[in-house]
N, C-alpha and C positions, 0 to 999 in steps of 0.2 A: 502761395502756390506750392503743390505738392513737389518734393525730390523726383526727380525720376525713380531712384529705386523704390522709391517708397511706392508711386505708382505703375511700376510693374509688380509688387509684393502684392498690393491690395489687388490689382487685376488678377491674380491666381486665387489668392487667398480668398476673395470674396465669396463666392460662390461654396466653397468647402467650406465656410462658417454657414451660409445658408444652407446646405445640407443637413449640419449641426443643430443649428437653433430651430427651422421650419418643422421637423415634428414636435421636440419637446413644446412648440406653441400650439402643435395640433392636440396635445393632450388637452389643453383647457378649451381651446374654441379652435374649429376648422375652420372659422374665418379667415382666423390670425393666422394659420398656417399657410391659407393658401395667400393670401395676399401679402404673406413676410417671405413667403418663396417667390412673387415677382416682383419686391421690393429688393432683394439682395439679386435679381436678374438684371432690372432695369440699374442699379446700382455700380453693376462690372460691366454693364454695358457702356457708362459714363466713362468710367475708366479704360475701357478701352481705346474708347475712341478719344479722350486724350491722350494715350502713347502714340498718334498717331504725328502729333506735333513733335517726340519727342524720338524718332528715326534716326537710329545714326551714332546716337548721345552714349556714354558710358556707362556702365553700369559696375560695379565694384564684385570680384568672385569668391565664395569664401570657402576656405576648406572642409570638405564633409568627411571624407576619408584623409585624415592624413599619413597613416604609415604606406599608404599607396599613393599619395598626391593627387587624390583626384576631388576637384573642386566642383561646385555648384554654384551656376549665374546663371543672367540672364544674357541673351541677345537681342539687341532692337534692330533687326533690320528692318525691311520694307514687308518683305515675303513673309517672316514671323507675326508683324503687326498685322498686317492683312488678315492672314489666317483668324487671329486671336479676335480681331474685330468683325471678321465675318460672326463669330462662333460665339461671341458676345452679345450684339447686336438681335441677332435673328434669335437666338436663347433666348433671350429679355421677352421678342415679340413672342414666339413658342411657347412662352408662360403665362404671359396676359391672358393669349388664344385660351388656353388649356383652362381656366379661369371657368367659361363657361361648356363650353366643349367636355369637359372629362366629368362632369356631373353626375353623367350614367353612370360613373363604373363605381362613384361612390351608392349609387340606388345598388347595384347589382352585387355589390360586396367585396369590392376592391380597394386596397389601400392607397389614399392620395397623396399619404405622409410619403412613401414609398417613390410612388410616383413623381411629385415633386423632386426629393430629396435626390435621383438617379441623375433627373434631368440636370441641376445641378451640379453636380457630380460630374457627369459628362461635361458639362461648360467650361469648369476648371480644371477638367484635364485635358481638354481639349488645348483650351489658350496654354495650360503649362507646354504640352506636347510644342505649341507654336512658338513659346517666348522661351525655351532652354537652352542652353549654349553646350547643356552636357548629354551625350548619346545614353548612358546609363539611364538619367533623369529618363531621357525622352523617349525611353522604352516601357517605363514604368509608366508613366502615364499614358502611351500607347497598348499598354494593357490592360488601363482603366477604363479608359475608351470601348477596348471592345468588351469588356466585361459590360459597362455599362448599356452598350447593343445588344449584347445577351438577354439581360436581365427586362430591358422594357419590350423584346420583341417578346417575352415569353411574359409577360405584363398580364393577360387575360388566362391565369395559368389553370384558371377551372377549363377553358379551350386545347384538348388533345392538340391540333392542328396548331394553337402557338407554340404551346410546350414545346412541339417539335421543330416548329422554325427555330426556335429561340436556340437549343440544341445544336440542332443544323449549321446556323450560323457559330456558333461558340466554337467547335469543331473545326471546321475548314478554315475559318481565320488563325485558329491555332498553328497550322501548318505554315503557313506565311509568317507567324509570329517567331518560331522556330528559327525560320530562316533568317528573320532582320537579328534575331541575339546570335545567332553563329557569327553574323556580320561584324556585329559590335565587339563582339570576344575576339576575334583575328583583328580589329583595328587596333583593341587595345595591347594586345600579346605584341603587335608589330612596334607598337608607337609609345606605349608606357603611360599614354593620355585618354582618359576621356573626352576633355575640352575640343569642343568640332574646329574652334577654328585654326586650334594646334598640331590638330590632326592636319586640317586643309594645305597646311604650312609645310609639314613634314613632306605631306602627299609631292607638295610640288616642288618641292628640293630634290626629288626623286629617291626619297629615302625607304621608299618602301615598296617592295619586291612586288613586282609584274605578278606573280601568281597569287602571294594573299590580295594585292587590290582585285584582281578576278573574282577569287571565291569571298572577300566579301562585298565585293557588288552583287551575285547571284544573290547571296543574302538580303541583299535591302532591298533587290526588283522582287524577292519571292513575300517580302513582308509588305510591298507595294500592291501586289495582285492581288495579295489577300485580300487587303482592307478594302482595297477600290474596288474587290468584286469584276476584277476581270480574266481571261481564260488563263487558265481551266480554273481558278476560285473562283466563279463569281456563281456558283449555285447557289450558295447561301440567300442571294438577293431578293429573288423574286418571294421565296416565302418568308422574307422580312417584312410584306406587307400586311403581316399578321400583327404588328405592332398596334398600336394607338396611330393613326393618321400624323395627329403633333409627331409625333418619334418620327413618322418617315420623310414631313418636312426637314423637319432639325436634322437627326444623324444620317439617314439614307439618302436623302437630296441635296443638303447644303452642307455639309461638312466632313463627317469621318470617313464618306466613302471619298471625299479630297487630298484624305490624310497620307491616299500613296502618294499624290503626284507631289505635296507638299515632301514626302520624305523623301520624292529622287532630285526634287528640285533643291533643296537642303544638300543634299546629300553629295550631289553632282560634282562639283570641284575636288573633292576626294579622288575621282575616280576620273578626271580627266588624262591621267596619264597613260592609261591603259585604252585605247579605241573600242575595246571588245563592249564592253560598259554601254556605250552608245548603239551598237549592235542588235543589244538584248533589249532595250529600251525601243527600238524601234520595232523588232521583233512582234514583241508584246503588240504594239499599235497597230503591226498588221493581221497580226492572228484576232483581235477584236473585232478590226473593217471589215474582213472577208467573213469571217462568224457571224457578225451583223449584216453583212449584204446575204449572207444563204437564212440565215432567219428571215430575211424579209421578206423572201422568193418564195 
């Protein structure tokens, strides 16, 4: 039986070797490419869905930075394996799909190396974003993430009309992005840690001043809006459906537009000592129902 570490290593890791090796196989046959990019799918999908036995369990941190102490692990709770095995799972299925489905765009002169290799890519930053214990980590792959929704919305890029979605979206999630690293740089300026759950620690000792937990909550609700495309981000969306259809199952339906509620839900115990937090968080909920009932009218 695998370590836990070991299988939370290969559930990230997977997927970014598949990235790796899925074109250099499409040089010799696009067989081999597209059926080695749902082979390392269905692969971390396995693996995911074994972390799911493994909730709870330890994992060992090791130093990335050391003359700033800031370390990289993992964390298995419930909410990160969820995520990771949503994003696992349905990736795997989203590859098979795409199998026969993305056929066209090889007739019409588009790259499947490309294609594959994004999706991929999205998978395991997706699960890293879910399984990191470090805010730094889980920005960076919170950037790959939406790079990676950049690049397949604008996937048909001989089509003006994706280009510009693809665009469009890159842009406005920027602006939310902006706001979650102001977040993380005042957590860390406050706390001397990137480690979330040393932060969570501090937070509730009451060690860290009512005004930075304000502004960087605004931060993480403003990199929340982003992602999940709600008021006033959420223009980006609708000409997201410029993507490949597979893209807007996978990232626009089942996952990254998830990735706000995963990052307040993460993020939450930081910021319970401050009420405002809770506030803006509701806020948000109602400016979307009332926005949503006059669209519907």
């Amino acid at each position: 039986m695998l370590a836990t570490p070991t299988l939370a290593l290969l559930s990230m890791l997977t997927p970014f070797l598949g990235m790796v090796i899925s074109p250099i196989l499409g040089v010799i046959s696009p067989r081999a490419r597209t059926w080695s990019a749902v082979a390392f799918g269905f692969l971390t999908a396995i693996f995911v869905s074994m972390l799911v036995g493994r909730i709870g369990k330890g994992v060992p941190t090791y130093e990335w930075i050391p003359m700033e102490k800031i370390s990289i692990g993992v964390h298995l709770d419930a909410l990160g394996v969820y995520i990771a095995f949503i994003a696992g799972t349905i990736g795997a299925l989203v590859l098979l799909y795409s199998v026969k489905y993305m056929e066209h765009a090889a007739e019409e002169g588009y790259s499947l190396s490309r294609y594959y290799s994004l999706v991929l890519l999205f998978i395991g930053s997706m699960i890293g974003l879910a399984l990191t214990g470090n805010l730094l980590v889980l920005y960076i792959f919170w950037e790959l993430v939406g790079f990676c929704s950049y690049a397949l919305i604008a996937y048909y890029y001989k089509e003006p009309k994706a280009v510009w979605a693809g665009t469009k979206a890159f842009i406005v999630t920027r602006i939310g992005d902006i706001g979650l690293l102001i977040g993380v740089i005042v957590l860390w300026r406050a706390t001397g840690t990137l480690t979330i759950t040393e932060i969570i620690e501090t937070a509730k000792a009451g060690e860290i001043p009512a005004t930075t937990l304000a502004i960087a909550g605004a931060g993480f609700i403003l990199g929340a809006i982003g992602k999940s495309a709600q008021m006033p981000l959420h223009v980006w969306l609708p000409d997201a459906m410029e993507a490949p259809t597979t893209i807007s199952a996978l990232i626009h339906a089942a996952t990254m537009v998830n990735a706000g509620i995963y990052l307040i839900a993460r993020s939450y115990p930081i910021f319970t000592a401050t009420p405002v937090m809770g506030w803006w968080v509701l806020a948000v909920v109602w400016i979307c129902v009332l926005y949503t009932s006059d669209a519907a009218d």
